[in-house]
C-alpha positions, -999 to +999 in steps of 0.1 A: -150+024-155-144-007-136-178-017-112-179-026-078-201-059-066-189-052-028-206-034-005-193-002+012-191-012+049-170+012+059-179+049+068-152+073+051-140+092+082-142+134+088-103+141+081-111+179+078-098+191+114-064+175+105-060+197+071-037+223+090-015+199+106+018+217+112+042+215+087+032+241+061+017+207+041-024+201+045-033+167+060+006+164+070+015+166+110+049+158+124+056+149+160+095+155+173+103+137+200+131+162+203+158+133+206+177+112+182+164+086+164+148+077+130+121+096+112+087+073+111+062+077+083+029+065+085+006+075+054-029+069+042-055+077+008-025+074-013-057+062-035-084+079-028-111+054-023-089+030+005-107+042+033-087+019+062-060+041+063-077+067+070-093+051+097-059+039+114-043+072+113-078+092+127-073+067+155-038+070+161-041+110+161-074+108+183-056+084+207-023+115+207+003+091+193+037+107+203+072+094+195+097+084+221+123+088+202+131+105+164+098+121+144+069+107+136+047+121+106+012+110+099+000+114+063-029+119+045-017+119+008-046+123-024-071+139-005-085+158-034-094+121-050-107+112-011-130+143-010-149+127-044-154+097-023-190+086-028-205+051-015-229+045-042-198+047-063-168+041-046-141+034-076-145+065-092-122+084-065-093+061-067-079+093-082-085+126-095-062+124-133-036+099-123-025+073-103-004+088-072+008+056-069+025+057-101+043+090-103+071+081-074+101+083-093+128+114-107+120+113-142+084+117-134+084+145-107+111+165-123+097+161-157+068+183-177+035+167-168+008+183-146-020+162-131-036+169-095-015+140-080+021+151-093+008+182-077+004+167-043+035+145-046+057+172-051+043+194-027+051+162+000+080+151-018+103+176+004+092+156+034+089+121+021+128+127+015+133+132+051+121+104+061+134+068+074+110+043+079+076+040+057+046+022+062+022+033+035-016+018+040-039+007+007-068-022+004-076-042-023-100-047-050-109-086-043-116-100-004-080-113-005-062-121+030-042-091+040-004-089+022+022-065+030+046-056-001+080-055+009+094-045-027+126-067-042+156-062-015+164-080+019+160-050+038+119-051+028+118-084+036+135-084+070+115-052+079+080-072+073+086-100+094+102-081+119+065-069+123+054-098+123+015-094+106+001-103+084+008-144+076+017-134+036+046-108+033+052-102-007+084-095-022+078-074-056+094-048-078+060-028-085+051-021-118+055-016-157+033+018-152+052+034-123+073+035-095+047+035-059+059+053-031+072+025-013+096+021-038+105+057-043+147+068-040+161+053-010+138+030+003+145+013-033+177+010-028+194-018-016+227-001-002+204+024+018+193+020+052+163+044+047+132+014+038+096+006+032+064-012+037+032-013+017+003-028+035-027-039+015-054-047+044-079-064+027-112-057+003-114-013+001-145-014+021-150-040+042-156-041+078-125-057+095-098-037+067-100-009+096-088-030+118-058-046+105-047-013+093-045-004+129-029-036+141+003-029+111+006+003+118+007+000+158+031-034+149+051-006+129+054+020+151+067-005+184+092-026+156+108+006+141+109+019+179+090+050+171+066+048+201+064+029+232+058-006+233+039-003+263+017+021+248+014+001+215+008-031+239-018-015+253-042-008+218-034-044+203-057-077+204-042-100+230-040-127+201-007-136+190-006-133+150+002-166+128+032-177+112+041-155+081+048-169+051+068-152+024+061-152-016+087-139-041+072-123-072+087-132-100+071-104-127+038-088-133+017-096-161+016-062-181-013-060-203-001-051-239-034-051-257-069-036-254-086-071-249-074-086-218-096-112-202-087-138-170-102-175-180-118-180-142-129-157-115-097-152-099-097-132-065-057-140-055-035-158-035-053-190-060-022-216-066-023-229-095-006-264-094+009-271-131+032-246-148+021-235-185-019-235-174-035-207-193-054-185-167-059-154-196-059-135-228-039-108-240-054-102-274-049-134-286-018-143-268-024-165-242-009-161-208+000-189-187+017-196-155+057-200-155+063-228-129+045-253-111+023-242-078+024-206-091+006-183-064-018-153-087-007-121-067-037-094-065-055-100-101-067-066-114-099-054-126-085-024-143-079-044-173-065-013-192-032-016-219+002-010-196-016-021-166-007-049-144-029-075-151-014-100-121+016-109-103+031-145-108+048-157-071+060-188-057+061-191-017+095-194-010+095-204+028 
């Protein structure tokens, strides 16, 4: 079990009166505009314990967010892992059996396995293939400045800064243990016009996570032309949002071992100046950074064997 040494600042919101919504999925609710134009997915508790998301989209649904144009779906995804959400231990209800961030690929949801999160995904699969435009809401484990992933093609890339927030915008293939949502089919691809954002907003509990989870997703919603700007204008801080800055991944760190330990108290975005500095074990393999002024990329406390221990990243701006 991996401990928690932050506070839960954040209240886990009431979701209950969405659970009909109206497309035959619970916690799934489509808006049609009733005219042409792209399919907008905002979703939320893709881990269970990430309570900003949540937040956002009970705003945004409070607030009667309707699309000008195209669909809009709002998406509360492992709620069986958010309804075991408990503050005096908030990690256990990351999930239920499995990651659901894991299972997004072909192989998986058409092969054998059961768990309660290849459940869900394939009951929301059917929509998630409909759709055009992703922006799927997480948090962190450390009090790292906000990142968006924008996975390993141009098309992510050109998507974040077209949203402009926040500064750091992280280009990334995922993971040895899975394929995320974000990276799922089409918005994988780079031929396809169908594309992707993840968000991570900040520490999972934190006060302040809620709100930059509302500021990308209102960002999202003007950029991709799914609502009115006016309307998004309206609901924004009057600031104008920094410079981004963006940082290519080179690889995660996959844990091969059962003994995996980081050298210093790393908590991410840390750039470490001289290439071939150890900064961890891997049994007794030593891991060490692969180029000068190498930027650690969200290091993990889940410390388990196939894991990702840390991503290696150099800015590249």
């Amino acid at each position: 079990m991996v401990s928690s040494s932050c506070p839960v600042e954040l209240n886990a919101p009431d979701i209950s009166q969405y659970r009909q919504g109206n497309t035959g999925v619970d916690y799934v609710t489509t808006f049609d505009s009733g005219g042409a134009g792209a399919h907008v997915m905002l979703s939320a508790l893709v881990h269970g314990n990430e309570l900003c998301g949540a937040h956002a989209l009970d705003y945004l649904l409070r607030e009667e967010v309707r699309p000008r144009q195209g669909k809009l779906t709002v998406a509360f995804m492992n709620v069986a892992a958010y309804g075991r959400f408990d503050p005096a231990n908030p990690v256990v209800s990351r999930y239920v059996d499995e990651d659901f961030n894991r299972v997004w690929s072909a192989e998986v949801l058409d092969g054998p396995r059961d768990s309660v999160e290849l459940r869900r995904a394939r009951e929301v699969r059917p929509l998630v293939d409909t759709v055009d435009l992703l922006l799927d809401i997480h948090s962190m484990q450390h009090a790292t400045p906000p990142l968006m992933l924008a996975g390993r093609h141009d098309k992510g890339r050109r998507l974040a800064l077209d949203v402009g927030s926040p500064v750091h915008v992280v280009c990334d293939a995922g993971h040895a243990a899975g394929t995320r949502m974000r990276d799922y089919a089409a918005f994988g691809d780079r031929d396809s016009e169908r594309n992707a954002l993840l968000i991570e907003c900040g520490q999972h509990w934190t006060t302040g996570t809620d709100r930059v989870a509302l500021e990308v997703a209102l960002r999202f919603l003007a950029c991709t032309g799914a609502v009115a700007r006016d309307w998004v204008d309206a609901r924004l801080p009057a600031t104008t949002p920094p410079a981004q800055r963006t940082i290519d991944v080179t690889g995660p760190v996959t844990i091969e071992s059962d003994r995996f330990w980081f050298v210093d108290d790393y908590r991410g975005m840390e750039v470490i100046a001289d290439e071939g500095t150890v900064i961890g074990w891997d049994g007794e393999r030593a891991v060490r950074t692969p180029y000068p002024n190498c930027v650690l990329i969200m290091p993990s406390r889940r410390l388990r064997r196939g894991e990702s221990a840390v991503r290696f990243g150099r800015y590249v701006d």
